[in-house]
Each structure stands twice: as C-alpha cells, then as structure tokens.
N, C-alpha and C positions, 0 to 999 in steps of 0.2 A: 468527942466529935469536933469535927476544925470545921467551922462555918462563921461566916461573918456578914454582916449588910454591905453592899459595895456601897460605893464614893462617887461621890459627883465630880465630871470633871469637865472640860466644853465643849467633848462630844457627848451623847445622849448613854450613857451605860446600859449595860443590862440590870432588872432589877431583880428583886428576889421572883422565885416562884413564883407564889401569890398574886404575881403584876406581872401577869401572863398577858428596788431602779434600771461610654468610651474607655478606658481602659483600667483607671481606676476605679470602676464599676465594676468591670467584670473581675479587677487583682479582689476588691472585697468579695464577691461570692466566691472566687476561688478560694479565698481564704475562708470561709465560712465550709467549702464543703469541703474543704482538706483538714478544718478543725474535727468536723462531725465524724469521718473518715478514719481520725486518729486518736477517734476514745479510748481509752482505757478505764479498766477493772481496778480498785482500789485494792492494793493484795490484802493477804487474809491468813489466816492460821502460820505454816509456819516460812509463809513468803513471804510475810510482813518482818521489816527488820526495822528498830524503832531509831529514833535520829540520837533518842537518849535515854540509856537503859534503868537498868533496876533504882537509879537514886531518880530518877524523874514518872514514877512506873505509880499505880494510889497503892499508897501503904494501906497494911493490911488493918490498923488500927482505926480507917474509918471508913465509919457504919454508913449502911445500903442509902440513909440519909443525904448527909453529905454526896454522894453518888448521883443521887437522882436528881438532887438540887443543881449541882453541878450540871446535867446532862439536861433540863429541864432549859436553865439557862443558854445551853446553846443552841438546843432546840429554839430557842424566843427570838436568839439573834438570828439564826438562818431563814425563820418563817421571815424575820423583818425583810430582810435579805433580796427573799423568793419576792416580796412585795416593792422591793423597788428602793426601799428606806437603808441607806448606807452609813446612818449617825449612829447607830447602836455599838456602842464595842463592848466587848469583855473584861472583865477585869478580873487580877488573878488574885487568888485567896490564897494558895499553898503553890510550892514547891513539887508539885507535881504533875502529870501527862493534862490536865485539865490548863496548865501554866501556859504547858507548849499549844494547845489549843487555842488557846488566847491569845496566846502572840502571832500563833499564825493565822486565823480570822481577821483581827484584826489591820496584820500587814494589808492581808487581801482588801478588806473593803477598805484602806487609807488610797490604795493604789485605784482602785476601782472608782472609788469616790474620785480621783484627782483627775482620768480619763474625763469623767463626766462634765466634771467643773470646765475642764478644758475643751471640750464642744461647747458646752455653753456658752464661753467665752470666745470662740471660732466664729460663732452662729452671730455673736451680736457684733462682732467690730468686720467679720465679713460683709455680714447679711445686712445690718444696721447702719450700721456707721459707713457702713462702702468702701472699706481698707481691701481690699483682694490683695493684695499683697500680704497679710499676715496670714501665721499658718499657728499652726497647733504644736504642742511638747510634747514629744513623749518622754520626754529624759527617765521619769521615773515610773512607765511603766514597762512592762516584759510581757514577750513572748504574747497571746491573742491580744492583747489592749494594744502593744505594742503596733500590732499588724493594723489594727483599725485606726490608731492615730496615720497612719501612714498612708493606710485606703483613704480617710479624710482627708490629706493633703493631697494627696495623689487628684481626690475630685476637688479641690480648689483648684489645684494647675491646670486640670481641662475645663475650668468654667474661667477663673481667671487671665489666661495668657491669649486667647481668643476676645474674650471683651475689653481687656489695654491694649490688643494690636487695634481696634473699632476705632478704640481712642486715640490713637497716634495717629492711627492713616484719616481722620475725620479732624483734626487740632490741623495735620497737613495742609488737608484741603481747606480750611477758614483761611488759612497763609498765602492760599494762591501755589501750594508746591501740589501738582497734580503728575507728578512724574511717581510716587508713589504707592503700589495697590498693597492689598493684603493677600501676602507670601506666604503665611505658616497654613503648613497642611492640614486641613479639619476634616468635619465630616457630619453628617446630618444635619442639625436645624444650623450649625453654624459656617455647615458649608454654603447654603441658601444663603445667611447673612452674608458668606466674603465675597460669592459671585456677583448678590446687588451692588456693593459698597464698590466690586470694581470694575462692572460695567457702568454704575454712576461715576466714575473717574473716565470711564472710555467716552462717553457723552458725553462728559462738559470738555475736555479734551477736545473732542468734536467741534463742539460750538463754539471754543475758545476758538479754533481755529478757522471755520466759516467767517465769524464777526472778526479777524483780522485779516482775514480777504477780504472781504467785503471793503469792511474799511481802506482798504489799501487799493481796490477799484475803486471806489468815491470819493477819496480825500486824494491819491494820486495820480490816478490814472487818467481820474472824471468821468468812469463809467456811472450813471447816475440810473440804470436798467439792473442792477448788478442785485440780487437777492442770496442769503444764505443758506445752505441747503442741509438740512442734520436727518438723515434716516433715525427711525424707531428713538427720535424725541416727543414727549409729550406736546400739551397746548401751551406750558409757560414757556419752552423753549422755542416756540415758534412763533408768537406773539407779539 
C-alpha cells in the first residue's frame, strides 16, 4: 500500500483523514447569467477522455485504502473550498490520477486565491487610501475570474472618471477659470451632481458679471443708484 503523511509547506495542506471564500454593473450580471447559461455536464463513461492515460490512471496494486484516503482528502479540500478557505492544497503522494488532481485543485484555488487578494487590494487603496485611479490584475486569472476582474475595473471607471471630472471642474473654479463645466456624459445620481456643479458655474458667472457692471456704473460712470441683479441666486449672493 503507497500512503504517506503529507508536508508542510506555507500554504495550509490537506491533512491525513483523521483531521477531517451603469454599465459595468449590468457587463457583471451579464456575465454571471451567460456563466449560469453555459454549464456544463462533467463527461462520464466513455466521453470522458483522460488528459493522461494508463501510466497516470491508480494502479492496480493499491488497496481500496490508499483510494479512500486519497478521495477523503479531496473531499476535505473542496468542503474547505465550499467554505470560503482557499489555503488548503493537495499534496501529491504517487504518480498517479490523484497527482493530476492535485495539481489541478491546486492551480484552481492559487488563481482563485490571487482574484481575491486582488479585490482586497482594489478595495483598500481605492476605497482607503482614495487612489481611483488604480485598478485591479488580472494577468493570472482566466476565463470567469478573468471577467469579474474586468466588471471590477469596469465599476472603478464609472465611479472614478465622474468623481476626477468633480475634481478638476471644482480645482477650476478655486482658480477663478469659470469657463469650465462638467462635459462627460453620466446619468443617475451623477447626472444630479454635474447639473448642480454647472448650474453653480452658470450663477457665479452671473454674479461675476452683475458685480462688474455694477462696479463699472460706480467707479465709472458714477451711477451711485446702480444695484446687481442675479435670478434664482440664493441669500449669500444677494447680500
């Protein structure tokens, strides 16, 4: 019988038997219901073709043991799995179809692990730190991880490129440049913000312009009757 204790190594192993996670809105549900759409059936009897035949296949000289031990183990890693924990890998004992399970669990949750890491990492120097300009990698995932790092970027650019236009037409206006509004096309709550930000450029505009007539009936003219007039300005602009 070929059985052995696995190794420790600096991710968490499996252990014996015994020690029994606006537009790019709607691209992610589309992506999520074009995933669910296009499940497929794990083939089976004899439409299953293996990646590596008879030298990777369990020899026949080990016992129902070794089998279940084996099969036990990856049942421990998948429940991990189902639970969210992506630190467990497999480790391989033999030269065999349990190998190639191994190595491909394993890829899976390295890659799956590295999505995750990489939100986290989005979340804190977005959200945190107030970088909107940084985005997320997908370099090394595929195919659905793939798609969701991209829906993620995808919602950075429709939250970010709307709150740095705020900033630029708002840095404008501390400068005195009021020839400036906010041009890029939005919609919903941020179409509410670009209308405020540029009807507040239409009324100081306004005012700018009144208070230099003004001035220019008083200080030139000597109209000393001379009042400025701003439609739909509050009480600090008439004051």
């Amino acid at each position: 019988m070929a059985s052995g204790k696995t190794t420790k190594t600096t991710t968490r192993p499996v252990t014996s038997s015994s020690a029994l996670a606006s537009e790019s809105t709607n691209a992610a549900v589309a992506a999520a219901d074009n995933t669910q759409s296009q499940r497929k059936e794990a083939p089976t009897g004899d439409t299953l073709t293996r990646r590596r035949v008879s030298t990777r296949s369990i020899d026949n000289t080990q016992d129902d043991g070794y089998v279940n031990e084996q099969l036990t183990r990856v049942l421990y890693a998948l429940d991990a799995f189902k639970k969210g924990d992506v630190s467990v890998r497999l480790t391989k004992q033999n030269d065999d179809i349990f190998a190639d399970i191994a190595e491909a669990y394993n890829s899976m949750v390295e890659m799956i692990g590295g999505v995750g890491g990489e939100v986290s990492r989005i979340s804190k120097v977005a959200g945190v730190e107030g970088n909107l300009k940084a985005r997320a990698s997908g370099e090394n995932a595929s195919g659905f991880w793939r798609d969701m790092i991209n829906n993620i970027n995808g919602l950075m650019d429709s939250i970010a490129v709307p709150v740095l236009e705020v900033g630029k037409v708002l840095k404008n206006i501390s400068k005195g440049n009021l020839d400036e509004t906010f041009q890029i096309p939005v919609s919903g709550d941020f179409k509410v913000m670009a209308e405020t930000i540029n009807k507040t450029i239409d009324n100081l505009n306004l005012f700018a312009g009144e208070v230099t007539r003004v001035a220019q009936e008083v200080g030139t003219e000597g109209k000393l009757g001379g009042q400025a007039s701003v439609p739909n300005v509050g009480a600090f602009g008439r004051s």
